[in-house]
C-alpha positions as CSV (number, residue, x, y, z in Angstrom):
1,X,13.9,11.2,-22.2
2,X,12.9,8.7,-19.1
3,X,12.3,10.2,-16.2
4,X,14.3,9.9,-13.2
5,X,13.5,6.8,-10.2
6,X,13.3,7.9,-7.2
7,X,12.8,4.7,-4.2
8,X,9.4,5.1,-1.8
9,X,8.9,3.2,1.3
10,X,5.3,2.4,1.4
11,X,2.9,1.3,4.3
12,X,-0.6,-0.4,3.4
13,X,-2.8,-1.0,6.4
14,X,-4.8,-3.9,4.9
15,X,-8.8,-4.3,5.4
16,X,-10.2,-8.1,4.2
17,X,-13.0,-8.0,6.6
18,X,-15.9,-10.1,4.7
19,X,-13.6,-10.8,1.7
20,X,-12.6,-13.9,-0.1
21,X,-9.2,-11.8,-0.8
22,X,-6.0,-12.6,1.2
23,X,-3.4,-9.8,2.3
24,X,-1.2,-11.3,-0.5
25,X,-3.7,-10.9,-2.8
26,X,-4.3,-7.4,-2.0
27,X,-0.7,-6.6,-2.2
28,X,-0.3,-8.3,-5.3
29,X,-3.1,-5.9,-6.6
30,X,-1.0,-3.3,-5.2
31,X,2.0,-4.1,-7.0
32,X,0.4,-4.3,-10.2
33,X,-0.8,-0.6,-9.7
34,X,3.0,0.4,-9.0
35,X,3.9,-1.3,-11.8
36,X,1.2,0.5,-14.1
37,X,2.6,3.9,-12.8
38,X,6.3,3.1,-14.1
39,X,7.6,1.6,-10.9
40,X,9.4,-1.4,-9.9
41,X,8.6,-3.3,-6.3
42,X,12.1,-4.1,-4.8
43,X,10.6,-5.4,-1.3
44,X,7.8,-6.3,0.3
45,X,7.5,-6.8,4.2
46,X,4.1,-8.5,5.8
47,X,4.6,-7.2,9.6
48,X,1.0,-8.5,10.2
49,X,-2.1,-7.4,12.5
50,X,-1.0,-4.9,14.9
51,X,-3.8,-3.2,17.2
52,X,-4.7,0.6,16.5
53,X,-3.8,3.2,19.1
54,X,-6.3,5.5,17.9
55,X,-9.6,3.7,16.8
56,X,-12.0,5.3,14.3
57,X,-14.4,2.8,13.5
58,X,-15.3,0.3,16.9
59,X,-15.5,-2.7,14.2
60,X,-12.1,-2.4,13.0
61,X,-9.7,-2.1,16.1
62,X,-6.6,-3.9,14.0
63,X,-5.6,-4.8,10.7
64,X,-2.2,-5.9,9.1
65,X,0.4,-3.9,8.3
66,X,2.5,-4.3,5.2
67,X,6.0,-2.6,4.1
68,X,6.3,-2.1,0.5
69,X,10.2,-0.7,-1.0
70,X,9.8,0.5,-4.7
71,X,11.2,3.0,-7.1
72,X,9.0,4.9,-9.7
73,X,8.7,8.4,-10.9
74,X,8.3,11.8,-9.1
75,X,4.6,11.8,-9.4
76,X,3.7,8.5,-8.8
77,X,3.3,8.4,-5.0
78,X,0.3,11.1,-5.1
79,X,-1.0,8.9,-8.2
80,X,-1.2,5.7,-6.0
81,X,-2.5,7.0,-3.4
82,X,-5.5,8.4,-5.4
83,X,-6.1,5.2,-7.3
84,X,-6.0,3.0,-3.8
85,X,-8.0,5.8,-2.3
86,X,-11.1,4.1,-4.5
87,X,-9.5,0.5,-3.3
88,X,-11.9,-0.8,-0.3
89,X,-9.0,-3.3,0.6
90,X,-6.8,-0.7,1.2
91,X,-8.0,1.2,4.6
92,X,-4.9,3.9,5.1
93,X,-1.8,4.2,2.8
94,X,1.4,6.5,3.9
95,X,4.2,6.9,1.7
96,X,7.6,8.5,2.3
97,X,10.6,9.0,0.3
98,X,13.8,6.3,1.4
């Protein structure tokens, strides 16, 4: 029996510093490890470098922001999170059902 889609509104704040990589090629690496985990991208929403209200690290004051609309399974948001946890390209990740 397949299990059931639910949709996920993710946000990706992007870190490239000292990389060849561009945000669309991080995102594309993103969307591949959606689509590993069963889910299917439906949007994706480049909002760009917006400035940090609260800064933890005095090098990195901004990054861009990305939107990403996708459905998957039930357990697939904690599993992306875990596997772009280890992703150095990925610098924060929040994920909320739509």
């Amino acid at each position: 029996m397949k299990p059931t889609n639910r949709n996920y509104r993710a946000t990706f704040i992007v870190d490239n510093r000292g990389k060849e990589d561009t945000v669309e090629q991080i995102i594309d690496g993103v969307k591949k490890e959606i689509a590993a985990l069963g889910g299917s991208v439906s949007a994706v929403d480049n909002i760009g470098k917006k400035d940090f209200i609260r800064v933890t690290d005095r090098k990195l004051t901004g990054a861009p922001y990305v939107h990403v609309d996708f459905s998957a399974p039930a357990e697939a948001p904690a599993q992306l999170k875990e596997k772009l946890r280890l992703n150095s390209s990925v610098y924060r990740t929040f994920i909320v059902s739509a």
